[in-house]
C-alpha positions as a printed Julia matrix, in Angstrom:
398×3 Matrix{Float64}:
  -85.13   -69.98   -82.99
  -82.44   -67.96   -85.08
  -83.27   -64.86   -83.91
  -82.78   -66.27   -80.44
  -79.12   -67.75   -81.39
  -78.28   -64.4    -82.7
  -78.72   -63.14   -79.07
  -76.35   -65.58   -77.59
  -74.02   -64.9    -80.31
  -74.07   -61.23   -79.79
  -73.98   -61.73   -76.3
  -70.5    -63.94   -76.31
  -69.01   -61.35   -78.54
  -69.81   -58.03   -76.43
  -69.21   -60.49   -73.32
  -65.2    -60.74   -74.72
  -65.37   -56.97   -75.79
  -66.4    -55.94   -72.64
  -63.2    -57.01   -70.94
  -61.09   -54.38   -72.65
  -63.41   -51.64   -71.95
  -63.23   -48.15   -69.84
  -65.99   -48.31   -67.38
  -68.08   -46.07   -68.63
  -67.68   -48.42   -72.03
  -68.38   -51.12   -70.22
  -71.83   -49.74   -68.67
  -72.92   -48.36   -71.77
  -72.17   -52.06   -73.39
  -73.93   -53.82   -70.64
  -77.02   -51.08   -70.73
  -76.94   -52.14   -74.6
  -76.74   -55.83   -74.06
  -79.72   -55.85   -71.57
  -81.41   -53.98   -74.35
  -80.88   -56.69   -77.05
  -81.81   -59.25   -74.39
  -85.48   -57.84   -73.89
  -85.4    -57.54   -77.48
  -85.05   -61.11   -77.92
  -87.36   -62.0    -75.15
  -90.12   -59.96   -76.7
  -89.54   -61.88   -79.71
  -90.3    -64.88   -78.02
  -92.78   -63.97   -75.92
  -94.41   -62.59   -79.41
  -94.18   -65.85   -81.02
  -95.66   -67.51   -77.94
  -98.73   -65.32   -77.42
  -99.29   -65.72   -81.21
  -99.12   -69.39   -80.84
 -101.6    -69.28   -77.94
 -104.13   -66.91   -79.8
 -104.03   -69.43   -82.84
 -104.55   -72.7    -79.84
 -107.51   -70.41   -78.33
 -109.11   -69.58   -81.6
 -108.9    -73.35   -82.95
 -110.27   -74.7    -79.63
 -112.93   -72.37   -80.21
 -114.05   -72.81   -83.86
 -113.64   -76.48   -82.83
 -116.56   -75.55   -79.87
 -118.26   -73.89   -82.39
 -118.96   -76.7    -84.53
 -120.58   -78.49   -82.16
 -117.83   -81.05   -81.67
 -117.82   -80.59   -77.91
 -121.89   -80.74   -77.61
 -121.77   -83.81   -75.39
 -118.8    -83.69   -73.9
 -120.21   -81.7    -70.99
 -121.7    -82.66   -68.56
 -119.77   -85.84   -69.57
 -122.22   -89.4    -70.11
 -122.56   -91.38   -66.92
 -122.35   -95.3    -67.64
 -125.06   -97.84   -65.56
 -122.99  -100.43   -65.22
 -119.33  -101.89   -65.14
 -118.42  -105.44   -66.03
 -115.05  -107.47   -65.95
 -114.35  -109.16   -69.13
 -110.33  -111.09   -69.39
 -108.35  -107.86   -69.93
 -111.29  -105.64   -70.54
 -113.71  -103.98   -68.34
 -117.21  -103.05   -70.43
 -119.32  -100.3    -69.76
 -122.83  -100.23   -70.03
 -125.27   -97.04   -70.99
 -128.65   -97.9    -70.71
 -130.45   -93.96   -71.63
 -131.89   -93.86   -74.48
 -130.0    -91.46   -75.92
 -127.1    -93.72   -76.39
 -129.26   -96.33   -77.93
 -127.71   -98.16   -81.36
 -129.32   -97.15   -84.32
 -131.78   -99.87   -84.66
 -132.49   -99.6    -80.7
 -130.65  -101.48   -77.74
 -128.23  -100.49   -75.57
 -124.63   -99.22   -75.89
 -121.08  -100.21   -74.66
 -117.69   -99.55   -74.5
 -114.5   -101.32   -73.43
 -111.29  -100.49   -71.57
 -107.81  -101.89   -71.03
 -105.35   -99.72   -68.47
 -102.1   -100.11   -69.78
  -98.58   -99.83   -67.97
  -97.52   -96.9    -69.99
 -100.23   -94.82   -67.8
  -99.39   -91.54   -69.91
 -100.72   -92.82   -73.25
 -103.65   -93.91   -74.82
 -105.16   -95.75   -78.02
 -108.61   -94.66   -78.76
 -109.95   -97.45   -81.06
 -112.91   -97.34   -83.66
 -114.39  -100.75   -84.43
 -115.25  -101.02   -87.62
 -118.73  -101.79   -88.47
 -122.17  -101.56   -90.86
 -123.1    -97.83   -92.04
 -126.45   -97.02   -92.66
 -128.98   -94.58   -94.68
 -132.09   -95.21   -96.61
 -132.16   -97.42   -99.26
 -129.08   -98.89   -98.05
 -128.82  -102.71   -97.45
 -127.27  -102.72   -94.0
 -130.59  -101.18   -92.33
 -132.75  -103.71   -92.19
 -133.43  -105.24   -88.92
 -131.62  -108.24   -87.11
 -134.16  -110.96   -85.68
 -131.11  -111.91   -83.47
 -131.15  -110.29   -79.91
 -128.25  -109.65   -77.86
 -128.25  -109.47   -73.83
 -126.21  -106.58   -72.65
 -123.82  -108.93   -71.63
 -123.53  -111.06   -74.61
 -123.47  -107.37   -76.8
 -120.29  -106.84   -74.84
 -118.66  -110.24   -75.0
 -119.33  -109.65   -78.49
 -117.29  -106.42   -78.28
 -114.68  -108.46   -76.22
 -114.36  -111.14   -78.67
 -113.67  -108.56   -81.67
 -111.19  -106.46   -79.95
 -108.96  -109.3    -78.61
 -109.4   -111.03   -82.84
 -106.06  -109.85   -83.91
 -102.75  -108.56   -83.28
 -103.49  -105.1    -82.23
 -105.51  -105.22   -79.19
 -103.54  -105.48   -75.54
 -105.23  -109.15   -74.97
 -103.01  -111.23   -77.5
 -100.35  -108.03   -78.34
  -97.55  -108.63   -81.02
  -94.29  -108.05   -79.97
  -93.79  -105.64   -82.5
  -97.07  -103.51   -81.57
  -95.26  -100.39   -80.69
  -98.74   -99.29   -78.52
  -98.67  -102.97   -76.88
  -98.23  -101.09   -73.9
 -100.77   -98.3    -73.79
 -104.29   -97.85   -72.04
 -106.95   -98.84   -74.73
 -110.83   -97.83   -75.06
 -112.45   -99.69   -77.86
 -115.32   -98.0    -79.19
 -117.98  -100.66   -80.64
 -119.78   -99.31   -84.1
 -123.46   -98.99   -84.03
 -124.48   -95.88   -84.7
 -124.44   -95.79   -88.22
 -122.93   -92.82   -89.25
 -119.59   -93.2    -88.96
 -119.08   -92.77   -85.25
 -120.44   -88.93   -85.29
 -123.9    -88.95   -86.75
 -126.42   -86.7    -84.74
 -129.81   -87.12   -85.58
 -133.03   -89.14   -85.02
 -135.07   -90.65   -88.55
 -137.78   -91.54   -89.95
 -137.02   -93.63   -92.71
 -139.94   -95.13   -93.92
 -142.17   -92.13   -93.89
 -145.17   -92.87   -91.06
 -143.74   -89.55   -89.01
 -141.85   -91.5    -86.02
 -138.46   -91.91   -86.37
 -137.05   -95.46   -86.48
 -133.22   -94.85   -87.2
 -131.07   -93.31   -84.08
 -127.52   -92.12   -85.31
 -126.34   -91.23   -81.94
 -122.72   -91.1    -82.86
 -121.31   -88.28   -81.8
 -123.42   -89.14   -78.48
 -121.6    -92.54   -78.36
 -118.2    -91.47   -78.88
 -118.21   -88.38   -76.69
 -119.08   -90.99   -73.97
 -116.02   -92.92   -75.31
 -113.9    -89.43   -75.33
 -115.3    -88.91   -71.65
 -114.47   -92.14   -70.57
 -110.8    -91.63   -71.43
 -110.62   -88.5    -69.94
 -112.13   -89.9    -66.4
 -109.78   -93.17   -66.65
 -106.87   -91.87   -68.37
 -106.94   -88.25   -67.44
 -102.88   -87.9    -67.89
 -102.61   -89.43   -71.3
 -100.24   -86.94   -72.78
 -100.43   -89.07   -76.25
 -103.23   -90.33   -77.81
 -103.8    -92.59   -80.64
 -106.76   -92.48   -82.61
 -107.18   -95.53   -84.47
 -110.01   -97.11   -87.08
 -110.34   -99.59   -89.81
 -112.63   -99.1    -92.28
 -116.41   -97.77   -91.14
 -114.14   -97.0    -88.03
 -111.45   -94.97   -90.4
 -114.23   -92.95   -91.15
 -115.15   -92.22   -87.66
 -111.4    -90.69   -87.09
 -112.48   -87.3    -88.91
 -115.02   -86.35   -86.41
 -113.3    -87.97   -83.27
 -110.37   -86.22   -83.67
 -112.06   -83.18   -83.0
 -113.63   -84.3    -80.02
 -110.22   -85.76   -78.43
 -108.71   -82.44   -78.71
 -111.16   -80.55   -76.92
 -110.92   -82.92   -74.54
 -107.02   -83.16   -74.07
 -106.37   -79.84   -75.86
 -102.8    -80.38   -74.88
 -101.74   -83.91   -75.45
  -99.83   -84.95   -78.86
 -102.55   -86.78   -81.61
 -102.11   -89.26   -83.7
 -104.19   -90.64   -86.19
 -103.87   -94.24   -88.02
 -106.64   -94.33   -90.59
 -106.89   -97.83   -91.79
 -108.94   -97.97   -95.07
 -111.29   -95.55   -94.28
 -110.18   -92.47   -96.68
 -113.29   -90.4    -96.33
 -114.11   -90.66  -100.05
 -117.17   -90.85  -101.99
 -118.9    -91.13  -104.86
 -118.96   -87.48  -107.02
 -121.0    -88.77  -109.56
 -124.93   -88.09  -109.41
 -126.64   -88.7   -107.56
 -123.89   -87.69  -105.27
 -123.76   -89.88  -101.45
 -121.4    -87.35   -99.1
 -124.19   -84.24   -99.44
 -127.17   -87.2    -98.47
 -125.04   -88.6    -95.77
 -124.68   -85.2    -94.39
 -128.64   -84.25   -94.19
 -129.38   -88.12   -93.04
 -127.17   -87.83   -90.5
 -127.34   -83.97   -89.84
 -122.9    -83.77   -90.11
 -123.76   -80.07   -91.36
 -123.03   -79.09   -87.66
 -119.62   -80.26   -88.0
 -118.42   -79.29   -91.16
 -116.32   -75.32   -91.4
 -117.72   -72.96   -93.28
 -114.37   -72.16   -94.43
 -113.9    -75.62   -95.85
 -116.16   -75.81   -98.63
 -114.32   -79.01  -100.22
 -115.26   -80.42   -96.63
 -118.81   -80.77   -98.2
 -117.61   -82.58  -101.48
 -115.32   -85.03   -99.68
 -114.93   -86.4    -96.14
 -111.15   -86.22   -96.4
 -110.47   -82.55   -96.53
 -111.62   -82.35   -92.86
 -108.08   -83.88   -92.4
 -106.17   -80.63   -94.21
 -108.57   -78.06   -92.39
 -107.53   -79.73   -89.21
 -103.74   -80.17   -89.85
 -103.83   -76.62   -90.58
 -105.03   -75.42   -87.34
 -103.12   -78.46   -85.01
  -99.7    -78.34   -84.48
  -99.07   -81.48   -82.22
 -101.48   -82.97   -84.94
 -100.08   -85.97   -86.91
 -102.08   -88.2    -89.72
 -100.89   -92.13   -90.88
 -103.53   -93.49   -93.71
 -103.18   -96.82   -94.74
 -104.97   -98.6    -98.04
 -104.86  -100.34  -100.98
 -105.14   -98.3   -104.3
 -108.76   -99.67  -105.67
 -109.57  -101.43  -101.98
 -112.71  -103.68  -103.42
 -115.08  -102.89  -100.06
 -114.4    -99.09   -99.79
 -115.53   -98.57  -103.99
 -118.78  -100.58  -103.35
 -120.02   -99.15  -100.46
 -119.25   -95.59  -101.77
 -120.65   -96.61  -104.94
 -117.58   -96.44  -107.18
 -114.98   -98.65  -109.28
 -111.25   -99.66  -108.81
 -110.12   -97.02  -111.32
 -111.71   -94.31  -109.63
 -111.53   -94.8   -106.35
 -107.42   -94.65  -106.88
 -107.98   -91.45  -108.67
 -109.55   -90.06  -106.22
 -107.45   -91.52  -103.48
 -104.02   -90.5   -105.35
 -105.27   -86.46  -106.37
 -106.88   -86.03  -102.44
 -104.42   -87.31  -100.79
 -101.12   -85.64  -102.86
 -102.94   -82.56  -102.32
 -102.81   -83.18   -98.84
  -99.32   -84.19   -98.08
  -98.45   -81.32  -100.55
  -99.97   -79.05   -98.35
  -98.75   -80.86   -94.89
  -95.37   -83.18   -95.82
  -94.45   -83.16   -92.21
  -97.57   -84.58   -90.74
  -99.44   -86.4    -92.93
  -98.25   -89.36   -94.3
  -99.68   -92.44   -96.76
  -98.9    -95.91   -96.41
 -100.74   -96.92   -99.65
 -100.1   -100.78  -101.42
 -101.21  -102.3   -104.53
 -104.48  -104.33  -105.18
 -107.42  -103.92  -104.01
 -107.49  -105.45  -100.45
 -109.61  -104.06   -97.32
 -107.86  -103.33   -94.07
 -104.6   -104.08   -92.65
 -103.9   -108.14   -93.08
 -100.56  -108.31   -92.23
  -98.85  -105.37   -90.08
  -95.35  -107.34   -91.16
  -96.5   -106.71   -95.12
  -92.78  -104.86   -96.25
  -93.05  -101.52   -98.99
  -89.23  -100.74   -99.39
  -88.3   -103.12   -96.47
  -90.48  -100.86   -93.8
  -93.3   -103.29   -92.25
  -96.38  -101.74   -91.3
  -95.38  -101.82   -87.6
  -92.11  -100.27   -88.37
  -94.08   -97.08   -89.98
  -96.49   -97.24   -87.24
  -93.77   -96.78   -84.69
  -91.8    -94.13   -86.68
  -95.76   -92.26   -86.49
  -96.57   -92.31   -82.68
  -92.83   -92.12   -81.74
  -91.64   -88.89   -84.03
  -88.77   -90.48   -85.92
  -87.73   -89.31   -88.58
  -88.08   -92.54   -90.12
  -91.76   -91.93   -90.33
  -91.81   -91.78   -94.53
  -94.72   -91.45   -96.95
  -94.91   -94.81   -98.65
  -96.32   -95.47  -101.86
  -95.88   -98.75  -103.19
């Protein structure tokens, strides 16, 4: 932009000379203004082509990690039911199945704000051997209780459209709620066999699942121009490989993330869990070469992408030693904030602008109270800063 206001400056100034000159003068000046003109037009144009090389290339390396795998042909759905605000949707192939078997769903709200979109991650079990959350349920669902289920989850707090808070600054917004139960996060890929008799029994169709969810909001909401990608937990997680997926799929809306207590760390200690997760549930697919931290923590996904998104924006909420986060990942109070305070410093280091922390003493799981006040800004009040672009939007460290 300053080379452009130098233009205009020089232009005013010749534009005043140019009055008092001979007319030869004065066709020699204008011959030189329309000179500096194209000059500063080629600058632009430059600086545009440059920024549409670097949109090209990231779309592509984003293709090339097999982010976009079933995004086309997009999933077709098998059935449609009305549920209060919600309408469910029903996909019966196998390929969508949960990860113990049975069908999958997701749910959808149309807003009035037609333009923008929350894309919400349930949070939910995870699952890989040895792990208590795989065992299997003797409790069957019908497909129509599994989505009343879904129904009665979404519509549990203040966030959803069904009972909004006045304060919800997305109150407004088409929602598709994403139900967990894949997994792996919300982008697992891979069929196992977990206890060894050469058939698989575990079915981590997430990136299957939330492609479908990704497709869905592109059929419904085709115009959303932004998007919010939301999870809590298991479903904070998921928002490192569905952010990914949204942008190929509305490569040029505006993204925003809110990552509630879902930080994408792990335990380092041996035996490591992040390099087991990623062979169980066959993430190597998705990970850059060029990120090698990538393959020590979840998190750094976050920087590689912030580098390479401009209309890109990252909220993460937590507690310092959240109690739920250090158990499943297999580490204490102590060092999960450790690990939570060097990752993420690094990262707003690196991206000040864009990624921001709303972190809070204790060691609580999730966000219990949006009107919970760090240096009088409530959780809705930084939430709104985030998916509005003020400059009120602060990193907050309690």
């Amino acid at each position: 932009m300053y080379s452009e206001y130098k233009v205009l400056a020089a232009y005013q100034v010749k534009m005043e000379t140019s009055q008092r000159m001979t007319p030869k003068r004065r066709w020699l000046f204008l011959l030189g203004l329309v000179i500096l003109i194209l000059a500063g037009l080629s600058v632009i144009f430059t600086r545009q082509l440059a920024q549409s090389r670097q949109e090209a290339d990231y779309l592509l390396a984003l293709q090339e990690l097999a982010f976009n795998k079933y995004l086309n042909p997009p999933a077709s759905y098998d059935g449609v039911a009305h549920l209060g605000a919600w309408d469910g949707y029903l996909y019966a192939a196998p390929e969508y199945q949960c990860v113990l078997g049975g069908h999958y769903g997701l749910l959808a709200h149309s807003g009035t704000e037609m333009d923008k979109t929350v894309l919400w991650l349930q949070p939910g079990q995870e699952c890989w051997p040895d792990h208590p959350n795989c065992g299997y349920s003797l409790q069957k669902f019908t497909d129509e209780q599994a989505l009343e289920y879904a129904v009665l989850a979404a519509d549990g707090g203040p966030f959803g459209p069904a009972s909004p808070d006045p304060d919800n600054p997305v109150m407004d917004w088409n929602y598709i709620y994403v139900p967990t139960c894949d997994g792996s996060f919300h982008f697992g890929d891979a069929a196992v066999d977990y206890d060894g008799d050469g058939v698989p029994d575990h079915f981590h169709n997430g990136l299957r699942q939330t492609s479908a969810a990704v497709s869905l909001m592109k059929e419904l909401f085709p115009n959303s121009r932004k998007i919010l990608i939301v999870g809590s937990s298991n479903g904070g997680y998921g928002t490192f490989g569905t952010t990914p997926i949204v942008r190929l799929a509305f490569p040029n809306a505006e993204l925003y993330v809110l990552n509630d207590s879902g930080p994408g760390l792990f335990r380092i200690k041996e035996p490591a869990l992040w390099p087991n997760l990623i062979e169980t549930w066959n993430l190597t697919p998705m990970l850059p070469s060029d990120c090698p931290e990538c393959k020590t923590q979840l998190i750094y996904l976050f920087d590689w992408l912030l580098n390479r998104d401009p209309e890109l924006k990252i909220g993460m909420y937590s507690s310092y030693q959240d109690a739920v986060i250090s158990n499943v990942v297999g580490i204490n109070g102590e060092e999960n904030e450790r690990l939570l305070r060097s990752t993420t410093d690094q990262i707003h280091q690196n991206h000040p602008d864009t990624f921001k922390r709303y972190f809070i003493q204790g060691d609580s799981h999730y966000i219990s109270d949006f009107y919970n006040q760090v240096n009088g800004i409530t959780v809705w009040d930084w939430l709104d800063a985030l998916v509005n672009d003020h400059t009120s939007w602060k990193d907050i460290l309690e």
